[in-house]
C-alpha positions in Angstrom: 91.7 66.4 0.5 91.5 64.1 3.5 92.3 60.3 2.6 89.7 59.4 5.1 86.7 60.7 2.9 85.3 58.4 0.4 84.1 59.7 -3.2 83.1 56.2 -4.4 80.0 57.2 -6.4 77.0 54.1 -5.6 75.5 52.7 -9.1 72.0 53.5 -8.9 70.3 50.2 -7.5 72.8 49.1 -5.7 73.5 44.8 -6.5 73.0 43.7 -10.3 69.7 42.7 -11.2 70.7 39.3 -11.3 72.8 39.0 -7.5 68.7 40.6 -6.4 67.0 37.6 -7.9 69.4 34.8 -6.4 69.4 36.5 -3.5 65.2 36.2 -3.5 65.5 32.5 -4.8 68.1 31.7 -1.3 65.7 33.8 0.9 62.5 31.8 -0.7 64.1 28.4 -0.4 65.3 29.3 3.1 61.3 30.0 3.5 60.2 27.0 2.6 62.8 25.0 4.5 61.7 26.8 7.6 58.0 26.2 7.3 56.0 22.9 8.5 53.9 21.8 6.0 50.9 19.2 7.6 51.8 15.7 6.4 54.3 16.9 3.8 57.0 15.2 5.7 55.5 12.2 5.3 53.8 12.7 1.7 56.2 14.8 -0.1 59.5 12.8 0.0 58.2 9.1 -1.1 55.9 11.8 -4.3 59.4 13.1 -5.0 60.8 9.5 -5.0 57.9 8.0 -7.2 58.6 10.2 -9.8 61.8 9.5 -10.4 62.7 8.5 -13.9 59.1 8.9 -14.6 57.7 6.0 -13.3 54.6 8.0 -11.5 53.4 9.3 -14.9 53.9 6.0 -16.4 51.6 4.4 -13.6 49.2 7.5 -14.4 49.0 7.3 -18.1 48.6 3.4 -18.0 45.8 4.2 -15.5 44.0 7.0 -17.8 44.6 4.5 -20.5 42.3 1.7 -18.5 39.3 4.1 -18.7 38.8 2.7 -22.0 37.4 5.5 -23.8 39.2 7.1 -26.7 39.5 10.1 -25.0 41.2 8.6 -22.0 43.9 7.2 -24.2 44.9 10.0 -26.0 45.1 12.0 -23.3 47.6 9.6 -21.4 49.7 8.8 -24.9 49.8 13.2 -25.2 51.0 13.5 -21.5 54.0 10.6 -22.1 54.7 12.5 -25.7 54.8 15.6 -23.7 57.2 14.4 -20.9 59.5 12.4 -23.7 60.2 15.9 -25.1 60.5 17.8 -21.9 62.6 14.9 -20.4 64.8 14.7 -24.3 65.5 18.9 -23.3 66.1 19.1 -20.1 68.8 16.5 -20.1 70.6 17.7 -23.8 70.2 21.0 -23.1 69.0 22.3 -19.8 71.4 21.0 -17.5 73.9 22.1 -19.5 73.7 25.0 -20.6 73.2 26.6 -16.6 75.8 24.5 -14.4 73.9 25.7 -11.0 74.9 23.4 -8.1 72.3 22.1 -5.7 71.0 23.7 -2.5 73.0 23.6 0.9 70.9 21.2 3.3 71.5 23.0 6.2 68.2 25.1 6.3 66.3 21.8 5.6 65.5 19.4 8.6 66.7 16.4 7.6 63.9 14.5 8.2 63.0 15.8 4.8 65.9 14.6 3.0 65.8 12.5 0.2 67.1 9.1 0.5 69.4 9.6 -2.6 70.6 13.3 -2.9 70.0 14.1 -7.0 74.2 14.5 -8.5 73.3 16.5 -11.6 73.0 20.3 -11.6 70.1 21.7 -10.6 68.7 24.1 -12.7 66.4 23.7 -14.3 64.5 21.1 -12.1 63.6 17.7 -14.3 60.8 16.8 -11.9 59.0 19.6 -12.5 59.4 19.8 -16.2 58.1 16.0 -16.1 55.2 16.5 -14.0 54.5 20.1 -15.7 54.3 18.1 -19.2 52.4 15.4 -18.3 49.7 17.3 -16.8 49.8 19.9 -19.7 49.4 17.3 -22.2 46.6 15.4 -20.7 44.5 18.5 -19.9 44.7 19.5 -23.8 43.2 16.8 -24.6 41.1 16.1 -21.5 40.4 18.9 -18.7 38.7 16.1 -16.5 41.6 13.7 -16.4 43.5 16.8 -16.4 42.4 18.1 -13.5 42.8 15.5 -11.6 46.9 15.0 -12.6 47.6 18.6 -11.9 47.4 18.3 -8.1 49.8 15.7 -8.0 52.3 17.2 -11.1 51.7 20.6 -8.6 52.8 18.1 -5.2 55.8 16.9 -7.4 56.9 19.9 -7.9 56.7 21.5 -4.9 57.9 18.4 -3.3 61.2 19.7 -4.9 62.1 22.7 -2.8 60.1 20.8 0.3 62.9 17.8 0.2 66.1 20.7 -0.7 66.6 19.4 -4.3 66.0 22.3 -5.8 66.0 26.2 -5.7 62.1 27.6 -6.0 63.7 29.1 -9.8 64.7 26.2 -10.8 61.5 24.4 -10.1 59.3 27.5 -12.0 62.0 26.8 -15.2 61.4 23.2 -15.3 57.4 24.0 -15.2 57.5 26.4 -17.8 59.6 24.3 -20.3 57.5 21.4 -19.4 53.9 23.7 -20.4 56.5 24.1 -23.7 57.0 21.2 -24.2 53.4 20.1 -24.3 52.0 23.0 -26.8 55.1 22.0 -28.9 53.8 18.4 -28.8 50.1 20.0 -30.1 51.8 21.8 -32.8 53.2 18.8 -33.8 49.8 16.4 -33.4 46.6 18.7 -32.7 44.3 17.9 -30.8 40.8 16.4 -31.5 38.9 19.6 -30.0 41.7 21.8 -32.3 39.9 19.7 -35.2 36.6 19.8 -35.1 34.2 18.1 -38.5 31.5 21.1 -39.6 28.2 20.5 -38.6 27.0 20.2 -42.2 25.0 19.3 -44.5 22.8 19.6 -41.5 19.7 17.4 -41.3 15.9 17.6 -40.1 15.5 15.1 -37.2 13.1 14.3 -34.5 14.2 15.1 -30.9 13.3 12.9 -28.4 14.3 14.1 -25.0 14.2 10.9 -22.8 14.6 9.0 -26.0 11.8 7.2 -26.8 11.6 5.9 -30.2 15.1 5.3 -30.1 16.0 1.3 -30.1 19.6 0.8 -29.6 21.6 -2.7 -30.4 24.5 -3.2 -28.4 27.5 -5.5 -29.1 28.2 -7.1 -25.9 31.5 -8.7 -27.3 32.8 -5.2 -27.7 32.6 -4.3 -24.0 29.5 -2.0 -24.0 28.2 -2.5 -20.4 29.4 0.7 -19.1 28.5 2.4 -21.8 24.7 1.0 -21.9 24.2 1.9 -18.0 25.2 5.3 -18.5 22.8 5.4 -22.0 19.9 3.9 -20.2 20.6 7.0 -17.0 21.1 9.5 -19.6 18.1 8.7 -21.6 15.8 6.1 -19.9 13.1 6.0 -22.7 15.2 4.4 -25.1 15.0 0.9 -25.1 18.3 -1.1 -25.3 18.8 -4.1 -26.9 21.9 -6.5 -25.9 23.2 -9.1 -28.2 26.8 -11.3 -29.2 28.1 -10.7 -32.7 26.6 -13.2 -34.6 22.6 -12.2 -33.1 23.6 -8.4 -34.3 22.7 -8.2 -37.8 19.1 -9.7 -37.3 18.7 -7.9 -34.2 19.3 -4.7 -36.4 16.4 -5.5 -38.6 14.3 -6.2 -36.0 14.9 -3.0 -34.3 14.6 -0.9 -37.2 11.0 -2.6 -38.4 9.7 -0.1 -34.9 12.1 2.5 -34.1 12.1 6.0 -35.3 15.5 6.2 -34.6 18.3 3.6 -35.2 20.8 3.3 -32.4 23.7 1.1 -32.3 26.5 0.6 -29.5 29.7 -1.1 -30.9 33.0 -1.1 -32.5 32.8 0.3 -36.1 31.8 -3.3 -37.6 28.8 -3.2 -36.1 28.4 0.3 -36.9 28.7 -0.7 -40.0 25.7 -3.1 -40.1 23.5 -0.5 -38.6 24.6 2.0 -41.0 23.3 -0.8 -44.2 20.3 -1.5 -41.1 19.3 2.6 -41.2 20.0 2.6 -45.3 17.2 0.0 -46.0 15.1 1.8 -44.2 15.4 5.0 -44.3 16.0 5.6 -40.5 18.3 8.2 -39.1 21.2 6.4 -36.8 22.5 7.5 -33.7 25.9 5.5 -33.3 27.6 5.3 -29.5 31.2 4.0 -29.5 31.9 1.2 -28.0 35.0 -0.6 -29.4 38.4 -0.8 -29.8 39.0 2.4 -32.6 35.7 4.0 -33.3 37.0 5.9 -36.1 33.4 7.0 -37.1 31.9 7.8 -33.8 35.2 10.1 -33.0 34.8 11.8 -36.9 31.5 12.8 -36.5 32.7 14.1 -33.0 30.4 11.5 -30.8 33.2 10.0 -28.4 31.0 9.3 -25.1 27.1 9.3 -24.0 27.2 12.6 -23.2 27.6 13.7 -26.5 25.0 11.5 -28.2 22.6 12.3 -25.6 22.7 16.1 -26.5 22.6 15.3 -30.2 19.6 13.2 -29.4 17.3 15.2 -27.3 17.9 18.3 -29.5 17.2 16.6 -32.4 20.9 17.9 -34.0 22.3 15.4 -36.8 24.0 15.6 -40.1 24.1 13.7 -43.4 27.1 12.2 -44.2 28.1 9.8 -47.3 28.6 6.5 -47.5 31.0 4.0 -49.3 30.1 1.4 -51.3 31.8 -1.5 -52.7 30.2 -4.2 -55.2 31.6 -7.1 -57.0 29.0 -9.3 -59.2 26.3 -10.0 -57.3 28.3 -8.9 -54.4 27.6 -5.3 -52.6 28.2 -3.5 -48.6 28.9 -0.6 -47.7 31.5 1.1 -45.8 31.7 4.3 -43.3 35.4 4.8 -43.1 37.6 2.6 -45.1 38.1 0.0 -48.1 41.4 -1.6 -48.9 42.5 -4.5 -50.4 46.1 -6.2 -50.4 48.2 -6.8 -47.2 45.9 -5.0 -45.1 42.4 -7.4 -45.6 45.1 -10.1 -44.6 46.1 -8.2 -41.7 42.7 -8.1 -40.3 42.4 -11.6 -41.0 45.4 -12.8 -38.7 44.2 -10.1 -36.0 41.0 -11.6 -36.1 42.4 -14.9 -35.5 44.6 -14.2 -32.7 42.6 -11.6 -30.8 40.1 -13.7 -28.6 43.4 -15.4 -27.3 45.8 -12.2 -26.8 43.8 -9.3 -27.0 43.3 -6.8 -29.7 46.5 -5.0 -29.5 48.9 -7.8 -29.3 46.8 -9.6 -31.8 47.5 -6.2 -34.2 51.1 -6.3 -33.8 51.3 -10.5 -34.4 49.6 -9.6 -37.5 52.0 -7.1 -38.7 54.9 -9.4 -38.1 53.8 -12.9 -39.5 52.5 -10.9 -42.3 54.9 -9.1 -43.8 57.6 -11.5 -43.3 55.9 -14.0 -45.2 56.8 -14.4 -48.7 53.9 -13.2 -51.1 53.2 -11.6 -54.7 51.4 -8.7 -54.4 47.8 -8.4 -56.0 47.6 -8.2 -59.8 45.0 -5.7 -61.3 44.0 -3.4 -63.6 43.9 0.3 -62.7 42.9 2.5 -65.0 43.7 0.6 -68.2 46.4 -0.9 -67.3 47.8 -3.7 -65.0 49.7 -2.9 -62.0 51.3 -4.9 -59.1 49.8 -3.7 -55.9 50.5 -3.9 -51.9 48.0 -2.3 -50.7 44.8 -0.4 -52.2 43.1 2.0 -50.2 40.0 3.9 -50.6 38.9 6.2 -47.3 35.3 7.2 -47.3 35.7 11.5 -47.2 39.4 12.6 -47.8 41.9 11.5 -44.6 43.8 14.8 -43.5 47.5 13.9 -41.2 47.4 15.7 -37.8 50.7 16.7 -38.0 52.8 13.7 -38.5 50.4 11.7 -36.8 47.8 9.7 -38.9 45.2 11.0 -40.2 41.3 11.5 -39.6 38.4 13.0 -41.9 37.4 16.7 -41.5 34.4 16.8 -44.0 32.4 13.0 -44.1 29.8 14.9 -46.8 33.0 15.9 -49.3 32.0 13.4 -52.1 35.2 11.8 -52.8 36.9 8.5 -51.9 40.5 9.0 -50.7 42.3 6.5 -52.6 46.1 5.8 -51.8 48.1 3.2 -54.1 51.1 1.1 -52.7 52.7 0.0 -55.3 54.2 -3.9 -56.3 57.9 -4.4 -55.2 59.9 -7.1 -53.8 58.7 -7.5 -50.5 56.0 -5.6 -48.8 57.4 -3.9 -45.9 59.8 -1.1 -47.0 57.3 0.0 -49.7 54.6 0.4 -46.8 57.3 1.9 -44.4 57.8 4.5 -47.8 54.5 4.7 -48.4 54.1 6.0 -44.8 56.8 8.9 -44.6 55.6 9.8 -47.7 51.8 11.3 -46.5 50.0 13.4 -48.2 52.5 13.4 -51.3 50.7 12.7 -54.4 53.4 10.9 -55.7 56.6 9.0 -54.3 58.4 5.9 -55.7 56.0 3.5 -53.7 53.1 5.8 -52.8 50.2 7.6 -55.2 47.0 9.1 -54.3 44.2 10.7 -55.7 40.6 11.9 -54.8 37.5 10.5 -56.7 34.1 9.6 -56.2 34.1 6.0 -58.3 37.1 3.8 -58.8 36.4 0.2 -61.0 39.5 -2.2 -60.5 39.1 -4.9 -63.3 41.0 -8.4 -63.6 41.0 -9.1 -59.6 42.6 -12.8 -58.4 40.0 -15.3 -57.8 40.1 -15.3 -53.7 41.4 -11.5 -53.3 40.5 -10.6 -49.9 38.8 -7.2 -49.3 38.1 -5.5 -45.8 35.8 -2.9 -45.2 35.4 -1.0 -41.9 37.0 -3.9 -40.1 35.0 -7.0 -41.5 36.6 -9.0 -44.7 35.1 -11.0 -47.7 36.0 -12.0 -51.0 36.2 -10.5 -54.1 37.3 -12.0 -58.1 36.7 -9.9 -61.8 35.5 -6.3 -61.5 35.4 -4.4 -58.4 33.8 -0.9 -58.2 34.1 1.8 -55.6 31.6 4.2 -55.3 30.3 6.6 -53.0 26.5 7.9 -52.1 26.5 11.3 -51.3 24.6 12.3 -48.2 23.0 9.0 -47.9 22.8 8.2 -44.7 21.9 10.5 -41.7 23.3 10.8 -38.0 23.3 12.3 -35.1 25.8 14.2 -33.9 25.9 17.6 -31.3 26.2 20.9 -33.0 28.2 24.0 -32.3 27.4 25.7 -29.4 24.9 22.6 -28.0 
């Protein structure tokens, strides 16, 4: 046989699968460097820069957070949870576990070139995972401010293989881990559309749709005006009436004496007054958030205008129960919580700092000063026998986590307060702390809860301080808890509306 023929038998495909996919990613980058891309060199690089260490979706979270609707803020507080996880991966596991080095320049006009070339490995990409997340996890839990981030998280990304920092794989990697990381984060916490109260016990109501016969009272210390502009646009027959704090309560009775329906813009104090307002008589409320939590307005699934003007022009509502608390001569009523113990002084101290420093830093002064102060813990009897308590709390309807995150009603017509004990110790703050961890559980060493629809504390200290829904009072002797099933009526948007 001749040596100069060749029996070397080709494998079927020629190059391994994987050599045929780097070779694509080269030819692709190589692509991309050799295009011109109108105002990219001046855009891209200085996006790329920005979102280094994550500062751009900082910016952009603290800017959805400024929207100040509840919405806005959880959507910018699930986009940084998102990015903290995608960021926590990429750089324990990502980088390295595939030791890729970076791109050659030379394909890439250098006017394009970062300022600081990037010295870790480069697949998979970090900005993109980042940018990926964010937007991910502000579009769960709002498509409109989510579709405004993901133009710029798609720029950042792309801004990538633009500047030569990274292969087009490595940028479609990061992405993808990023989208993971965010529906790992919504395993974790769902969302409030994953969560949605049943529309029921459903109630008869009238529909107005331009909303006459509906007289609303808005808080103007709560930092309604927005929200009453866009009431008075979306149902111009209703009339608004705008009041401070103290002009709200006897603004509520005159507004009920002529309405057919109660409305009420505020925080979930002043919800509260309207809910004893529509109670006396016999009015059905229509409640528009406009405060700090809202915990009401989002469990009954009315978070913005839009949703109560739906619920009010198609005449769709529910019945929900109410809380009520009465000691002697004493009674109120509360929509979401009761509590006595630290937490009534909590809201005092917040209360007292707020109008200086603002709710939030006012929240947190409050949680320092008072559980490092040295206290006993409330003396009273529980069920036959006396017990040192922290903290007593009774939720109106049965609080459910979301994942590990705190929790929020799913049925406000259930019939049961939601009663969670803290029990006495030496000092307050690692039996709360317990308390915490410890959820749901029934039992723990510091923690107990059980579900019941009347609760009677006996033996209270003279000057006990009890909150309800935000407001505090005072409370000695006999306290009972006790819920009205169904009492109280309110709108809300159905299924399907």
């Amino acid at each position: 046989m001749s040596p100069d023929v060749d029996l070397t038998v080709p494998r079927p495909g020629g190059r391994s699968l994987r050599a045929r996919l780097l070779g694509l990613d080269v030819r692709l980058f190589e692509f991309a460097a050799a295009r011109h891309w109108p105002y990219g060199q001046r855009v891209l690089p200085r996006l790329s820069h920005s979102a280094n260490h994550g500062v751009l979706w900082f910016a952009t979270a603290a800017a959805i957070a400024a929207s100040r609707t509840p919405r806005g803020r959880r959507a910018a507080a699930r986009g940084l949870a998102s990015l903290a996880l995608a960021s926590a991966t990429i750089n324990t596991l990502g980088k390295r576990s595939v030791r890729r080095p970076r791109p050659l320049l030379d394909p890439v006009p250098a006017v394009r070139h970062l300022k600081r070339q990037p010295v870790t490995t480069s697949f998979p990409s970090g900005h993109s995972a980042s940018a990926a997340a964010f937007a991910a996890g502000v579009a769960m839990e709002s498509p409109g401010w989510g579709a405004v981030v993901a133009p710029v998280a798609f720029s950042v990304a792309m801004s990538r293989i633009y500047t030569g920092a990274h292969f087009p794989s490595d940028v479609l990697a990061g992405a993808a881990l990023g989208v993971g990381a965010a529906f790992a984060v919504r395993g974790l916490a769902p969302t409030r559309a994953q969560l949605v109260p049943p529309a029921r016990p459903r109630a008869e109501v009238p529909a107005l749709p331009d909303g006459e016969g509906l007289v609303v009272v808005a808080n103007t210390a709560a930092g309604t005006a927005d929200r009453v502009r866009a009431l008075r646009a979306a149902l111009p027959g209703a009339e608004v009436v705008e009041c401070e704090p103290e002009e709200v309560p006897g603004e509520l009775e005159k507004a009920a004496a002529r309405a057919r329906v109660l409305g009420v813009c505020g925080g979930d104090g002043t919800v509260n007054a309207a809910a004893g307002a529509a109670l006396r008589h016999s009015l059905p409320l229509a409640v528009l958030p406009g405060g700090t939590l809202n915990h009401f307005a989002q469990d009954i699934g009315v978070e913005d205008v839009g949703a109560l003007g739906r619920a009010v022009r198609g005449g769709e509502a529910v019945r929900v129960d109410v809380g009520r608390f009465g000691c002697g001569t004493r009674h109120g009523v509360f929509l979401n919580t009761c509590s006595l113990g630290v937490y009534p002084e909590l809201v005092r101290e917040r209360d007292r700092w707020s109008g200086r420093i603002g709710n939030w830093p006012a929240g947190v002064l409050a949680v320092l000063r008072v559980l490092r102060a040295d206290r006993h813990p409330l003396e009273a009897r529980v069920g036959g026998g006396s017990r040192p308590l922290w903290l007593l709390f009774a939720g109106n309807g049965t609080y459910h986590r979301m994942g590990l995150v705190p929790g929020r009603r799913l049925d406000l017509a259930d019939g049961q307060l939601d009663v969670r004990v803290v029990h006495g110790g030496r000092r307050p703050a690692p039996r709360l702390l317990a308390a915490a961890l410890a959820g749901p559980l029934t039992r723990s060493p510091a923690h107990a809860a059980v579900t019941v629809p009347r609760l009677r504390l006996t033996d209270v200290s003279p000057g006990t301080l009890l909150a309800y829904d935000g407001e505090v009072t005072e409370v000695a002797g006999e306290v009972t808890l006790e819920k009205l099933p169904e009492a109280l009526t309110v709108y809300r948007p159905l299924p399907g509306s």
